[in-house]
C-alpha positions in Angstrom: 87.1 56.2 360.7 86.3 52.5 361.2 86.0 49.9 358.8 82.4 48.5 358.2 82.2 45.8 356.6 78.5 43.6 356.7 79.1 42.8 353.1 79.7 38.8 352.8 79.1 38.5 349.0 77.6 40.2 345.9 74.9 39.4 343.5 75.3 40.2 339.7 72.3 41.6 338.0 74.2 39.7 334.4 74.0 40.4 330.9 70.1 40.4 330.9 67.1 39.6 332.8 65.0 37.5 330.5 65.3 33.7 330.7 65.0 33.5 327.3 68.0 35.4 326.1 69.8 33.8 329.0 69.8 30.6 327.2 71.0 32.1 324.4 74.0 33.6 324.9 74.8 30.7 327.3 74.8 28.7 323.8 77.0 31.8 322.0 79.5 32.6 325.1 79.8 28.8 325.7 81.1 28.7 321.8 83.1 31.5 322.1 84.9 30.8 325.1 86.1 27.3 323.2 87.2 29.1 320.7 89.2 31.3 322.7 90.8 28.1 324.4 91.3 25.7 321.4 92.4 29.1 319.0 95.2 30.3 321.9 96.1 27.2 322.6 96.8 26.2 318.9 99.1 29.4 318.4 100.9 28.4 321.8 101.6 24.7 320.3 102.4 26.1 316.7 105.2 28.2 318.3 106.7 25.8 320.7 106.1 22.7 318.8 108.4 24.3 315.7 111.0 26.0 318.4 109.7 29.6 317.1 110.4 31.1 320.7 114.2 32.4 319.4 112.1 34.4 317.3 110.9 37.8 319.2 107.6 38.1 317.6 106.6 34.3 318.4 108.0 34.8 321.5 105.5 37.6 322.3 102.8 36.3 320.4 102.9 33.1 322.7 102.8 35.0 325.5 99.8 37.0 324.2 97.9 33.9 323.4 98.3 32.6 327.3 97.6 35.8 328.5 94.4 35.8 326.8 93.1 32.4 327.9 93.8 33.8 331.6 92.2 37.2 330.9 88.7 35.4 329.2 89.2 32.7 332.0 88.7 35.5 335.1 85.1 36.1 333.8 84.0 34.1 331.0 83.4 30.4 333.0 81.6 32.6 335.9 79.3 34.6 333.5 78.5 31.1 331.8 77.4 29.4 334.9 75.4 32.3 335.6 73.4 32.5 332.8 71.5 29.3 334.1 71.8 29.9 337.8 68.6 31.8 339.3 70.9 33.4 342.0 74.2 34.6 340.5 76.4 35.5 343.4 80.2 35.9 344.4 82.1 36.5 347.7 83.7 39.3 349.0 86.9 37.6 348.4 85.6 35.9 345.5 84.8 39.6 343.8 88.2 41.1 345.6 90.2 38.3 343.8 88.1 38.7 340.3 88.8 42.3 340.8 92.4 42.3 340.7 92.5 38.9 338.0 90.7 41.6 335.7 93.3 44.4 335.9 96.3 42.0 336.3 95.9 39.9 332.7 94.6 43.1 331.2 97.2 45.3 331.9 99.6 43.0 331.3 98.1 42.4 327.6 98.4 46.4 327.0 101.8 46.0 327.8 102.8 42.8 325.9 100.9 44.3 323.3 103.2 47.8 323.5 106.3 45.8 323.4 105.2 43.9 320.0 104.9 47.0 318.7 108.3 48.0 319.9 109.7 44.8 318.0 108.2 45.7 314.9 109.4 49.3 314.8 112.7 47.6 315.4 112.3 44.9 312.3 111.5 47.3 310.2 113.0 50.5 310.8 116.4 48.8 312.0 116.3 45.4 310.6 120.8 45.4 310.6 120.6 45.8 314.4 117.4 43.8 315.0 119.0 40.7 316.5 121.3 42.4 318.4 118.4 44.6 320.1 116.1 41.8 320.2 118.1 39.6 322.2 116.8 36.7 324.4 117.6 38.4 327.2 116.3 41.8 326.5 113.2 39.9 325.5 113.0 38.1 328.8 113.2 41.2 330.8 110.7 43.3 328.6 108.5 40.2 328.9 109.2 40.2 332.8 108.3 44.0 332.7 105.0 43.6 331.6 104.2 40.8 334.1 105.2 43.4 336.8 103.8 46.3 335.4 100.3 44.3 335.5 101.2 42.6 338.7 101.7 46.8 340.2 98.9 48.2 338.3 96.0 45.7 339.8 97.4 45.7 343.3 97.0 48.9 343.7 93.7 48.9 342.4 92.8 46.6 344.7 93.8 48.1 347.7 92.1 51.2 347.0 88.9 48.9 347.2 89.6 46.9 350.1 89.6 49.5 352.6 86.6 50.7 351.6 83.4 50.4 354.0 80.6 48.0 352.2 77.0 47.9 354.2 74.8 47.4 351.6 73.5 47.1 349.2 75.2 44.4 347.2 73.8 44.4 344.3 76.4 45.0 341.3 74.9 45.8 337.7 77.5 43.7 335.7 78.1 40.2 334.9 81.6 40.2 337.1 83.8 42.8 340.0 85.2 45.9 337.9 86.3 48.9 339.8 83.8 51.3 339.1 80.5 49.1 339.5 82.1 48.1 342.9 82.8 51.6 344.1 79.5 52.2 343.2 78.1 50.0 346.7 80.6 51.6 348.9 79.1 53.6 352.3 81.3 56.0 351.3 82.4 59.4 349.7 84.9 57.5 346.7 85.5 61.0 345.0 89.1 60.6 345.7 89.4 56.8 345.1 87.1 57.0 342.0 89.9 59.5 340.8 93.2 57.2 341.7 91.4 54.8 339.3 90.4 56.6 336.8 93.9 58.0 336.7 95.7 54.7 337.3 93.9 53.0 334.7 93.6 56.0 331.9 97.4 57.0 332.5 98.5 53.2 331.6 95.5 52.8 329.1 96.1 56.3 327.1 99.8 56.4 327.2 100.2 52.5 325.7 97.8 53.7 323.2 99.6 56.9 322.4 103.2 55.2 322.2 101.3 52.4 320.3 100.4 55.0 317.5 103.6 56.7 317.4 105.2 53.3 316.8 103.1 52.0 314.0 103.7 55.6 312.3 106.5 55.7 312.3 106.7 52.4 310.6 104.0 53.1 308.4 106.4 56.0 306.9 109.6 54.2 306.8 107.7 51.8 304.7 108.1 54.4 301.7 112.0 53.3 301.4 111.0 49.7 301.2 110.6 47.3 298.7 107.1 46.0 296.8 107.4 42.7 298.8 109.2 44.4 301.8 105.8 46.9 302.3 103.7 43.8 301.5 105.4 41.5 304.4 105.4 44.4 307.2 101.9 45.2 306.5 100.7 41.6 306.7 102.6 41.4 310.2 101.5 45.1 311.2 98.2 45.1 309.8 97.4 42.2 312.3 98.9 43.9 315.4 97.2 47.2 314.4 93.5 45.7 314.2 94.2 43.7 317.5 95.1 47.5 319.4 92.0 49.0 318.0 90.0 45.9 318.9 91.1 46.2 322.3 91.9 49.8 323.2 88.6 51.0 321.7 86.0 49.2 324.6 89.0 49.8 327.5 89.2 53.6 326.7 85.8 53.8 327.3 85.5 52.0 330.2 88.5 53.4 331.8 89.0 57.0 330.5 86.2 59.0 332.4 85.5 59.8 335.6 84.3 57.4 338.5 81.2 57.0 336.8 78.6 53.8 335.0 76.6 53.3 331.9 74.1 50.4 331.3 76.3 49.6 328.0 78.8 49.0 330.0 78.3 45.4 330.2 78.2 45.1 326.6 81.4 47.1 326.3 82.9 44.8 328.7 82.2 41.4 326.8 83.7 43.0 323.5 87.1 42.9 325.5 87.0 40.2 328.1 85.5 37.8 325.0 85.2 39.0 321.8 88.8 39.9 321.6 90.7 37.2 323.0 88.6 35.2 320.7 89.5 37.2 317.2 93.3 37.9 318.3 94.2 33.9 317.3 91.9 34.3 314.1 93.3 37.8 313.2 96.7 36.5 313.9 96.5 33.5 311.4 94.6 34.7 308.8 96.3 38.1 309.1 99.8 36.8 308.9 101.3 34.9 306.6 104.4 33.8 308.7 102.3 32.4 311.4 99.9 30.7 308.7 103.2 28.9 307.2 104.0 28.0 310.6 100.8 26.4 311.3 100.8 24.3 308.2 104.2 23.6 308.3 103.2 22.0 311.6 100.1 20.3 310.7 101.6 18.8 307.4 104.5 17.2 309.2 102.2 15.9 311.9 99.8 14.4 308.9 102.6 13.0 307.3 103.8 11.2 310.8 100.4 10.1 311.0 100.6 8.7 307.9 103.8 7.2 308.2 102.7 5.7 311.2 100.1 4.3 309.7 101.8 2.4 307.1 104.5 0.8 309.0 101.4 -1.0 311.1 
């Protein structure tokens, strides 16, 4: 069958209809979105500013922290504008690109996030070999294999869009292009696309998250053997990773685990992880951690004390 295409752009229906409330969130999402850039960015500079990158859990964390800027920075600046425009629209290519921006940075955070938890199991349950199995290069290429993995995953969620038929309407019920409000507008039978998806996206979503718990069971029980301070170290470090995967698998099982199908709290599901958790990861990070809190004021102290340095010799 042919292609038909008449569909140019799409217009969101955004996060609410009244004026009013409009303005508000403008305020809040405009604050958060800051905080998302100026709390990432700080953990990116911590780490590279006190050469922390030879570690493997700095490593990833960086990498976590620009991953997140890019995933908020997909929907977050759009949403924003549109909160005050009267017409909130996006083009075809506009939506396609937004589309597969979505799926690439997310996917790639499950992964980066799988592999953290990989390095703690490793810390902790095999600390005499860690170095060894935590290599630079082994990093580099589990680092590279997440990129891909996300890089795969979106593409082929894309395509299964693409060649779909749009004819109107072209009205989407969200605040930006996800798979399932899109498939929604299609002049066509997407039973059989709505189930690649959902499978696609729950089979990478639900098996991170299984692996995930395994991993942090596993090193919840070897913690027995360890020592007073030991136990109190991992679960400072794990306790952090652990309340980042709930934060963030909770709102994308929902959205992604289930058939080809759409709720109206969707949208609000959608902000907690396209938002609200690339804002809290830098906070639950620092104030989680105590080795990344050292970090940060070993940093800031010896930049006060340059600054104050500098200071007197004028």
């Amino acid at each position: 069958m042919e292609k038909i295409n008449n569909v140019t752009e799409f217009i969101f229906w955004g996060l609410s209809q009244s004026p009013e409330i409009e303005k508000v969130c403008f305020v809040v999402f405009s604050v958060f979105y800051i905080i998302i850039l100026l709390g990432n960015l700080l953990i990116m500079l911590t780490v590279c500013l006190n050469n922390l990158f030879k570690s493997p859990m700095y490593f990833f964390l960086s990498f976590l922290s620009l991953v997140d800027i890019c995933y908020s920075s997909v929907t977050a600046p759009k949403m924003i504008v549109d909160l005050l425009a009267k017409e909130k629209t996006i083009s075809y290519v506009g939506c396609m690109l937004q589309l597969f921006g979505v799926h690439f940075f997310g996917c790639t955070e499950i992964f980066i996030l799988t592999v953290m938890a990989y390095d703690r199991y490793v810390a902790i349950c095999k600390p005499l070999h860690y170095m060894t199995i935590m290599d630079q290069e082994r990093c580099n290429k589990m680092l590279l294999g997440t990129w891909v993995g996300g890089f795969l995953h979106s593409i082929i969620q894309v395509a299964l869009v693409v060649q779909l038929p749009f004819c109107g309407p072209n009205e989407i019920d969200h605040y930006f292009c996800d798979v399932h409000p899109v498939l929604k507008l299609a002049c066509t039978d997407t039973y059989i696309v709505g189930g690649v998806v959902t499978v696609n996206s729950g089979t990478i979503a639900l098996g991170s998250f299984v692996i995930l718990l395994i991993s942090y069971s596993i090193i919840l029980v070897s913690l027995r053997t360890q020592s007073a301070e030991g136990r109190r170290k991992a679960l400072s470090t794990c306790g952090s990773h652990i309340a980042v995967v709930i934060i963030f698998f909770g709102p994308c099982t929902f959205m992604y685990m289930r058939p080809d199908t759409t709720f109206s709290e969707d949208k609000m599901v959608a902000v907690f992880y396209t938002i609200i958790t690339p804002m809290l990861n830098p906070l639950i990070y620092t104030l989680r951690n105590a080795e990344v809190k050292n970090a940060m004021k070993k940093l800031w102290g010896r930049n006060v004390f340059l600054e104050a340095k500098g200071k007197s010799w004028t």
